[in-house]
N, C-alpha and C positions, 0 to 999 in steps of 0.2 A: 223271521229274521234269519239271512245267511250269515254263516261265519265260517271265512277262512283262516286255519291258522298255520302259520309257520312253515308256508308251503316251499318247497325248489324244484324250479323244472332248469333244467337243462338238456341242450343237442351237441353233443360230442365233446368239443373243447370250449362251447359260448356258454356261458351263466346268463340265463333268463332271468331266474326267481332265485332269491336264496334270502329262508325264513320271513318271507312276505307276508303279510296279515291282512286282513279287512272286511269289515261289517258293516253288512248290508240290513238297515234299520225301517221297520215300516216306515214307505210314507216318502223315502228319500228316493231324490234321482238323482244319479251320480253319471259323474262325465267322467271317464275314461280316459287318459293321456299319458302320451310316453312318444319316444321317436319309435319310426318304425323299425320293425326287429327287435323290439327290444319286448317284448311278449304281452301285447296289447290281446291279440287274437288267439294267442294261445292259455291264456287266463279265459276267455270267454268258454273257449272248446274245453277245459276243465270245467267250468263251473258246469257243464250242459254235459257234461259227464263224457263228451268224445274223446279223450285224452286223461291222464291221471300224473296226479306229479307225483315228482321224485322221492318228495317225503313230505310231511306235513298230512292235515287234513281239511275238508270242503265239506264242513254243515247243510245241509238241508232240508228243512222240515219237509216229511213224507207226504202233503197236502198241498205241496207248493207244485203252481203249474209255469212253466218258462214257454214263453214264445219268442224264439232265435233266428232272427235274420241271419240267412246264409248265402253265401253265392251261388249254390244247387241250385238248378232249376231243374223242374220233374212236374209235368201237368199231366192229369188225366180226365179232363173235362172237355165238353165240345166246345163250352163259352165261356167267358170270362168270368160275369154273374156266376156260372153255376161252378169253376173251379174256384173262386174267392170264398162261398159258402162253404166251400171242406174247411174250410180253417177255424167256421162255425161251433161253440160248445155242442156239447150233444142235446141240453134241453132249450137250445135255440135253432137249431136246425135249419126249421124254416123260416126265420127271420130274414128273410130276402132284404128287406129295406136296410139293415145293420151295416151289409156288404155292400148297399148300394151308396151308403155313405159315405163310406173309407174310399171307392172306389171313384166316385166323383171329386172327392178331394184331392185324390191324388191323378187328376187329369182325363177319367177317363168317361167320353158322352155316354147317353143314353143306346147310343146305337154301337159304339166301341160294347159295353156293357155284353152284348150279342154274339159278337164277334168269335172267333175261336183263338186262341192265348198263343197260337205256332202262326197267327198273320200279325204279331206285332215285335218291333224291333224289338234288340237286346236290352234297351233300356226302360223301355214298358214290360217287360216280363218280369223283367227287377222288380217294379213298382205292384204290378201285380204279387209278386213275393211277398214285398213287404204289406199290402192287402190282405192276405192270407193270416199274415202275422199279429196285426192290429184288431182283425175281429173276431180271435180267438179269446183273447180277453183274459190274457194270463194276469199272475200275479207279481212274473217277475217277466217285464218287456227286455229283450237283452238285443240292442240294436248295432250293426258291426256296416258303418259308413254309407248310416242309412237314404244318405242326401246325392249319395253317387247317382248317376244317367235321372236326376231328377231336376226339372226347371223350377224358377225362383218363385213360379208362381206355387208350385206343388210346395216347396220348401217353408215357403213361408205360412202354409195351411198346416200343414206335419208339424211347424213349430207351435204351433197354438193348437192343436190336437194332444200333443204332449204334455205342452202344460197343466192343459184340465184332466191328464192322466192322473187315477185316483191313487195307485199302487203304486209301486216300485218298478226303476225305470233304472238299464244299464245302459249307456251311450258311448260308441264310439264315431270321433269324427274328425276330420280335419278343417270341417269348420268352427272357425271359434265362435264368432258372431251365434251362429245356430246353435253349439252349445250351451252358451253363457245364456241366450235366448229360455232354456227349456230347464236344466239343471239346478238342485240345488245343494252341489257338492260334486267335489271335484275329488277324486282319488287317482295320483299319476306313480308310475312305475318310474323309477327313478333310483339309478347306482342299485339295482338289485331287487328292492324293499319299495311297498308300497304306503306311501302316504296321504291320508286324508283329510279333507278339509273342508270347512261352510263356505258357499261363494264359488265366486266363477274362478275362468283361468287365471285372468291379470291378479286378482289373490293369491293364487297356490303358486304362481311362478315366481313373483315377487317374497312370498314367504319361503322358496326353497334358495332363492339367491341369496336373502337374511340369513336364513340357515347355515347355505356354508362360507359365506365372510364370517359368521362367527365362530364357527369349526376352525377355519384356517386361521384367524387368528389365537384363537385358544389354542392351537394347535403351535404357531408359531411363538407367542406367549415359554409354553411350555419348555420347547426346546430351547430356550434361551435361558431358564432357570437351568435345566438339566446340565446346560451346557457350565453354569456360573458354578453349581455345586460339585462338578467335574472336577471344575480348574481350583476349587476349595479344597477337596480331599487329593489331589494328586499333590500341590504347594504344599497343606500340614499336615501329609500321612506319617510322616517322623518326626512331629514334635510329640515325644510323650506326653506334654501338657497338657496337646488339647487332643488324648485320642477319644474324650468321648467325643466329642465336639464331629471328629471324623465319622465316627461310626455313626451318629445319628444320623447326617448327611445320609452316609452310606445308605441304612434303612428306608429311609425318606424314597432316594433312586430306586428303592427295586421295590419299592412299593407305586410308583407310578408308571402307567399305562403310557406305553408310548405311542402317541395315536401318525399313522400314515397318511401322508400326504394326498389331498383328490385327484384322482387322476383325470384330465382335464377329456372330456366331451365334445368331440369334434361337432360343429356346426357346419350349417350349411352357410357357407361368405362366399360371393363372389358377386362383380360387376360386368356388367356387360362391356364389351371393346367399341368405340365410339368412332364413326368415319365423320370428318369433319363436314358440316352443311350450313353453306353460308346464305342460301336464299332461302326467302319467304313460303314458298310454298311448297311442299315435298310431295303432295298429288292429289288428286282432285277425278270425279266423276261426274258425270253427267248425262238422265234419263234412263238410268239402267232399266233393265227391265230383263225375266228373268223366269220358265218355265219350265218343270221335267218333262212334261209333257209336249207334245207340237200342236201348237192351237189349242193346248186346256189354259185353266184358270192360270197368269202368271204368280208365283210364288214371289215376286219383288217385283213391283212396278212404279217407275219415274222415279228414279231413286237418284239423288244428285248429296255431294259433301267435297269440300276441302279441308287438306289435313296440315298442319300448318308444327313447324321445330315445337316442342315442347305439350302438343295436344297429348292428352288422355282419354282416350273418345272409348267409350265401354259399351257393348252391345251386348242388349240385354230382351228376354223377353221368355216365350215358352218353347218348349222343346217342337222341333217339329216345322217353326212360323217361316225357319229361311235364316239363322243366324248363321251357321257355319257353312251354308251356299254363298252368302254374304262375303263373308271375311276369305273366301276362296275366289269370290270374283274380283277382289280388289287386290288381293294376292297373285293376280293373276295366274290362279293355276285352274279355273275354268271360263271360259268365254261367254258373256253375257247373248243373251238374244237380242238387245237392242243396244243402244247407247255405246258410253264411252269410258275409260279408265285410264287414265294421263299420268306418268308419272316425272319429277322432273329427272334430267340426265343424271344429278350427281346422287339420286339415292343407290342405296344401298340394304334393301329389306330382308329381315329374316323372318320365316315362319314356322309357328311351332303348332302343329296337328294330335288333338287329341287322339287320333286313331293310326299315327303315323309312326308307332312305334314297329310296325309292321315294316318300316324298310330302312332296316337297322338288320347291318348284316351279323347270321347267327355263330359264324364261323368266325368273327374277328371280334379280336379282345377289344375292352374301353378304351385301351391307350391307342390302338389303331383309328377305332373311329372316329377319333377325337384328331390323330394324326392328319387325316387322310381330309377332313372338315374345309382345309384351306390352304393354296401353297403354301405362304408364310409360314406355317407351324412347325415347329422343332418338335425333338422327340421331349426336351426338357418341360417346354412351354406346355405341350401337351400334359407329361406327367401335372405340370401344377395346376392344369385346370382339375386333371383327375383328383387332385387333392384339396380341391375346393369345393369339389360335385361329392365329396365323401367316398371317393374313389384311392386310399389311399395305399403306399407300398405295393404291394403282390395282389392286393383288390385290383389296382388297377390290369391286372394280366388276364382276369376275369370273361370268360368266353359271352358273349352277349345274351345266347342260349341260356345261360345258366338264373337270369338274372330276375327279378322281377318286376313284376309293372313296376313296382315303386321306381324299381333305380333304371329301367329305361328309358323313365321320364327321365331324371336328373342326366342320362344320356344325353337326350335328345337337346335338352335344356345346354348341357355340356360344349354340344357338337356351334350353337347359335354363338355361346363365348369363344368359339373359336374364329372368327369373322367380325372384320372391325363394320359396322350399323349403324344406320342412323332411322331406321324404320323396323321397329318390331311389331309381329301380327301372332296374336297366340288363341288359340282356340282351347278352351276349360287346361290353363297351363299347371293349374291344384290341383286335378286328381289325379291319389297314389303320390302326393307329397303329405307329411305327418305336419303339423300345426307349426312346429319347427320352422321346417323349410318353406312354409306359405310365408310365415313372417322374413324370412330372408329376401324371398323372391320380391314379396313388397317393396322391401328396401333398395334393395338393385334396380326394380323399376322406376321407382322415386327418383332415384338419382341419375337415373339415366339422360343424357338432355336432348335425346331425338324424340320423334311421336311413337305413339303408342298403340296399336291397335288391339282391343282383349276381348272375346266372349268370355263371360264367367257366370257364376249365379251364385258367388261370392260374395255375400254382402260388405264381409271385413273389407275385401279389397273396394268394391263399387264405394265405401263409403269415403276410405282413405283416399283413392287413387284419382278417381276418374272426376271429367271436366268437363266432358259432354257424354252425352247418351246417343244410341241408335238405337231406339225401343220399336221391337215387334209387336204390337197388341190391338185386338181385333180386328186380326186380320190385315190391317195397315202396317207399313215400317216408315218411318220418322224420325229427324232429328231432332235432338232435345238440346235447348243450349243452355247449360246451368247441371249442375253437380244432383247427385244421384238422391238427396236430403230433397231437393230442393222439387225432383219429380215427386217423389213419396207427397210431399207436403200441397203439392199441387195436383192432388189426383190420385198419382200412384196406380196400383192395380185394382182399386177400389170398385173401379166400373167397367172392368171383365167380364165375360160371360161366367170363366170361373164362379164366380164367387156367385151368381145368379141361378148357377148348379148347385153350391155349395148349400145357398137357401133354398133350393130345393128339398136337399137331402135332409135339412133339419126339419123342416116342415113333416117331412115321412118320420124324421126321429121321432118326433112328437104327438102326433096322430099315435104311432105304434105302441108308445108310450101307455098314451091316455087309454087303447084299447086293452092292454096289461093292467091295466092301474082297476080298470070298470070294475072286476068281480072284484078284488080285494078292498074297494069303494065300500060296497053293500055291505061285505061280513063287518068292517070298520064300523059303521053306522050301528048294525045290530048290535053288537059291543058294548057302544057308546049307549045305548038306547037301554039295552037289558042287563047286561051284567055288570057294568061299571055300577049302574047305580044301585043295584041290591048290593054289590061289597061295598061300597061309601056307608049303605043306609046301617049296614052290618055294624059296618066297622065304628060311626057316628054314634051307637045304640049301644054297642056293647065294650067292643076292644079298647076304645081311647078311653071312657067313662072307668072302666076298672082298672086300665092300667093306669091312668092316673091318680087315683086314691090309694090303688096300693103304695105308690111308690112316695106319692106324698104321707101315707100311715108309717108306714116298713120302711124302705128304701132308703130314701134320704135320712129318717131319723137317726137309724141303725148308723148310714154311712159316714153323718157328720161326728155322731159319738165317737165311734171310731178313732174318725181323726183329731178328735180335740180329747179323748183318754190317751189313745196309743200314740198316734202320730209325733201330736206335740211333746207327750212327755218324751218320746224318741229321742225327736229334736233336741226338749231341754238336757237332756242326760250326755249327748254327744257334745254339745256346747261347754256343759260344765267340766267335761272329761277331759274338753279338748284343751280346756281352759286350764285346767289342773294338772294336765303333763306339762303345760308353757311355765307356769310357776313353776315346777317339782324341776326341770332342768336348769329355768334362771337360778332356781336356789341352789341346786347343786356345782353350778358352775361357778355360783358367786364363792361359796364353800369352797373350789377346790381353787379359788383366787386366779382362774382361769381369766382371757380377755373378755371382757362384754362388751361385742362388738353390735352394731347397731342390727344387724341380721340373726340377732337371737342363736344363745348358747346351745354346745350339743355334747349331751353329755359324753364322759370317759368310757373307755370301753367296755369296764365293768361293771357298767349300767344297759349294754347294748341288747344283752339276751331280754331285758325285762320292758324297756321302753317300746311301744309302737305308736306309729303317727302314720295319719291319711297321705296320700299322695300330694295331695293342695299344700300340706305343712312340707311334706318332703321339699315342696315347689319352691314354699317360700325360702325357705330354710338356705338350702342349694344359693337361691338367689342371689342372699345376702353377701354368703362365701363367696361366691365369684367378686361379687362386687369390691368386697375386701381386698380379695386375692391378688385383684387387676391394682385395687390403691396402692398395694403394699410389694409384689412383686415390679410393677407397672417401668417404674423407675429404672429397676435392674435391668430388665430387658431391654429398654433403651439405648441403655449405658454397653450391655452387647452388643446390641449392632451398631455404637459409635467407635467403639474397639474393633469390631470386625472392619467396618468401611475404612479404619485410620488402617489398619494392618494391610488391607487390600491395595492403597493411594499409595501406602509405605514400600509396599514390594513392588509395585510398578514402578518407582521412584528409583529405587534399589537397582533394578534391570538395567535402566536407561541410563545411572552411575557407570553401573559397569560395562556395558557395550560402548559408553564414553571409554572409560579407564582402556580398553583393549585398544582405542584408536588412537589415542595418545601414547600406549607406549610404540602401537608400529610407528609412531610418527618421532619417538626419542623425544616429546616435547616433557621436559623436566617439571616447568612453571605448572603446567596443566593437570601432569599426575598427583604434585602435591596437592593441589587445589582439591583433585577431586578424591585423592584420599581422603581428606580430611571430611568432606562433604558425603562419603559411604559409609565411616565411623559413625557421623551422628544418623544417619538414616538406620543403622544397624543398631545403634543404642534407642532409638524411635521405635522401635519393632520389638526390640526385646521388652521395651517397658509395656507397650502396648498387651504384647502376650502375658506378662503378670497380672495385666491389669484384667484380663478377659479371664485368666485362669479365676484370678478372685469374685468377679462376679459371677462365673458360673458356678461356684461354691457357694457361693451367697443366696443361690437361686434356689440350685438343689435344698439347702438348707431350709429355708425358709419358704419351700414349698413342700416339707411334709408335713405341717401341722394341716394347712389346706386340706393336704389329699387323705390324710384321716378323718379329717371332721365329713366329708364328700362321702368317704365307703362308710362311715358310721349312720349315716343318714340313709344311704341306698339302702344296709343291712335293717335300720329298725325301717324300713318303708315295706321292707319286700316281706316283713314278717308279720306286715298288719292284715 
């Protein structure tokens, strides 16, 4: 079990943490959420000990092993295979097949396997990382956006690899789908403090918006009392009559906590700018075809689609197969080798480049590149996209330089709202946006009403969004016409070679297995064979045989005597005891002609040293007195706040008299002053009866709530002496 308590980190003037908690309980996998910055990754780098907070402390049992995806990469192996095995325990070593597992799941052949780990992209080195990670076989997996430069094919193996993960499992991600997939508990960083929960995201976000609707109305609640008891003791600070009446108010205020308003959370909101398109077809391809090479294998061939106002066309497939060659060829920012790409005159397309944040100049602020995006743009128009992209105030003066992948995306993202569209084309447009802004961007595209064009591996999105498919898989690319449920359900990636690897590698799981399992087999058997049955014969022959006569001779005899001498007489002695202070106080109370009320008498106070009663009687006792207390005060108190509310209706009555009375004399209207003289005399004699009347129920109260509050301390005192 981890346990962190009451940690704070903070960098210069931003509060990360302040007295954060959370426990990490065998057994649990917990998904990790919070916007970005707001110290998702720097709570990992604490728990993994590269960082130390502020104050607080981070438990860790001295036997616990962490395996922590990081964005390092550092290889010192010739192959793949044999760099995946470093990440190997030490007495599995040579479990080659362990790492050939992980490594086919996560995309990689038999012949990749061979390879050297400095011939594959930045995004198979990643994977290879997290490789490393996975067949070390820690106890606490601590994964930091583990689904990044991975395709949906890999995705969706790592999620059901997680799942049947035995131990404890930390997850960061910005996809929701994938977490809610693997997780059983959610812990989000939020206003400071971390809170924890059973269940996926749509639970913990739904219970933290419960949360503060009822904060803020408790909150708003509050201030309106505060405010009633204000204008209570400022109106009757100078009637002596009622200064207790003031002072309690008084008491009351500075005995409550005055709770501060939330300070509201900027989101990511914004809509894309819309160029009006009134024809049918907004562009169309045909026979594409599509080689890196001159004369090798084409990587797209005969590739024909039209794209029509309103299309959600999602291309989807594995890393590698020609997706973002694709969306580049119809983007026309590369030239196919064969075929055609047509668009009509009145589009108007924008593209958003997962790798394109490279030409984003590093010397101009957000508000320039946003400026600069399209003639139309003002400098104002500009700030308000910056204030939409979370680019707000003196953020947006921010040198580009300075910024991170996160918010270059929301740049880039930025720079597209700055151009009125009727064709968006986005390549992986979620990664380096936090769960937050993937859910905004949804919505912006949702509502958008030109076509769509999107690579993702996004499930949340392909399931929401999209209306057609261009699926890459084996080796072919094709269009799918029906919603991203509707492939799953007809096929899916079911009959991939993927997964044909995948059963490969359980096949080795289990071979390897059974060859583990073979010696520890044999010693089982001899166990089972020799020693189990001399201790059964043992134990049959001897142990059960005496211990059970003893305990039937001795044991129980002994035990029940016991409780039927001591026990019960116990019993009956407390019974008769208990019974015999109930009469000794009815009697005494009857003697002192005291009330006998239905909650049973208690005696005077010079019986207090000598009387004691169990807690249970304290219970009842008490019970009774309130019950009394409520029948017999009940009344009075009513009769207060009918006096208070008259007195209140009276002086507001009283005001609007006299703000009349001042209008009438600027106005010299004679008829009117009388009228309304006469009408503030009785509103004044209304108030003054009122306040006699309030002075004497508060006498009345006091009064006839000290026998109450004696018979309550005479009870605590003989309780607390038993």
């Amino acid at each position: 079990m981890i346990n962190i308590d009451s940690i704070s980190k903070s960098y210069g003037g931003q509060v990360l943490l302040d007295g954060a908690s959370l426990q990490i309980n065998p057994g649990e996998k917990i998904g990790l959420v919070g916007r970005n910055g707001h110290g998702k990754t720097t709570l990992l780098r604490m728990i993994t000990g590269q960082e130390e907070p502020d104050d607080g402390h981070i438990r860790i049992p001295g036997d616990c092993r962490m395996g922590y995806l990081t964005q390092h990469i550092y290889f010192t192996k010739d192959t793949v295979l044999g760099e995946c095995m470093l990440g190997l325990p030490e007495h599995e070593s040579d479990h080659s097949w362990k790492a050939e597992k992980i490594l086919a799941g996560l995309g990689f052949s038999d012949h990749d396997m061979q390879r050297s780990p400095g011939d594959f992209s930045g995004g198979y080195q990643v994977r290879l990382t997290l490789a490393k990670v996975l067949v070390s076989d820690p106890d606490l997996l601590i994964l930091d956006e583990p689904t990044n430069y991975l395709d949906i094919v890999s995705i969706r193996w790592i999620s059901g690899f997680l799942r049947a993960w035995p131990r404890e499992i930390l997850l960061v991600t910005h996809d929701r789908n994938f977490m809610d997939s693997v997780v059983t508990h959610i812990a989000g960083i939020h206003r400071c403090v971390i809170r924890k929960i059973a269940g996926g995201t749509q639970k913990y976000y739904e219970q933290i918006a419960q949360d503060e609707e009822i904060y803020e109305k408790t909150r708003l609640n509050e201030e309106k009392r505060r405010r009633e008891m204000e204008l209570f003791i400022t109106r009757f600070r100078a009637k002596a009559r009622l200064a207790g009446l003031v002072q309690s108010r008084i008491k009351t205020l500075n005995k409550m906590d005055k709770k501060d308003g939330l300070v509201k959370i900027e989101n990511l909101e914004f809509s894309f700018r819309e160029k009006l398109f009134s024809g049918k077809k907004i562009m169309d391809s045909e026979s594409v075809v599509f080689s890196h090479e001159k004369n090798g294998p084409p990587l797209i061939h005969d590739f024909s689609i039209t794209v029509a106002p309103g299309d959600r066309i999602a291309v989807i497939g594995k890393n590698g197969k020609g997706k973002t060659t694709l969306l580049k060829i119809l983007a026309g920012k590369i030239d196919p080798d064969s075929g055609e790409v047509r668009y009509n005159p009145g589009v108007v397309r924008g593209y958003f480049e997962q790798t394109n944040i490279s030409s984003l100049n590093s010397n101009a602020t957000v508000e320039e590149e946003i400026l600069y995006s399209h003639p139309d743009m003002d400098r104002q128009r500009a700030r308000n996209i910056c204030g939409a992209m979370m680019f707000e105030g003196n953020n947006a003066l921010k040198l580009i330089s300075v910024l991170s992948g996160g918010e270059k995306s929301r740049v880039m993202l930025a720079k597209l709202l700055a151009r009125p569209l009727n064709l968006l084309m986005l390549d992986e447009p979620t990664n380096h946006l936090d769960m937050e802004s993937c859910d905004s961007l949804l919505l912006a595209l949702d509502n958008f009403s030109g076509a769509v064009l999107l690579v993702t591996h996004n499930e949340m999105l392909l399931h929401s969004l999209a209306n057609r498919l261009v699926v890459f898989k084996n080796d072919l690319v094709f269009l799918f016409e029906g919603t991203y449920q509707e492939f799953l359900d007809k096929g899916g990636w079911e009959e991939d070679s993927f997964s044909k690897k995948a059963e490969v590698a359980r096949k080795k799981d289990a071979a390897a297995e059974k060859a583990d399992a073979c010696g520890k087999e044999d010693v089982h058997k001899k166990a089972d064979a020799c020693g189990k049955e001399d201790v059964h014969k043992k134990a049959d022959a001897y142990g059960k045989e005496d211990a059970h006569k003893k305990a039937e001779a001795c044991g129980k005899e002994d035990a029940h005597k016991k409780a039927e001498v001591c026990g019960k007489e116990d019993a009956h002695k407390k019974v008769e005891a208990g019974k015999k202070a109930e009469s000794a106080v009815k009697a005494r109370s009857s003697k002192k002609g005291e009330d006998s009320f239905s909650r049973g008498s208690v005696p005077s106070s010079f019986d207090r040293g000598v009387m004691k009663i169990s807690a249970k009687e304290a219970r009842r006792l008490r019970s009774g007195i309130v019950k009394e207390r409520s029948k017999v005060l009940g009344p009075i108190e009513r009769a207060i706040k009918n006096d208070e509310a008259a007195i209140e209706t009276a002086e507001a009555e009283l005001e609007f008299l006299n703000q009349a009375m001042q209008e009438a004399s600027e106005r010299m209207d004679g008829g009117k002053i009388a009228e309304l003289g006469k009408k503030i005399v009785q509103c004044q004699y209304l108030i003054d009866q009122r306040f006699d009347s309030l002075e004497e129920h508060m006498a009345e109260l006091e009064e006839k709530s000290i026998p109450f509050d004696k018979e309550i301390k005479a009870i605590n005192l003989m309780n607390s002496s038993a």
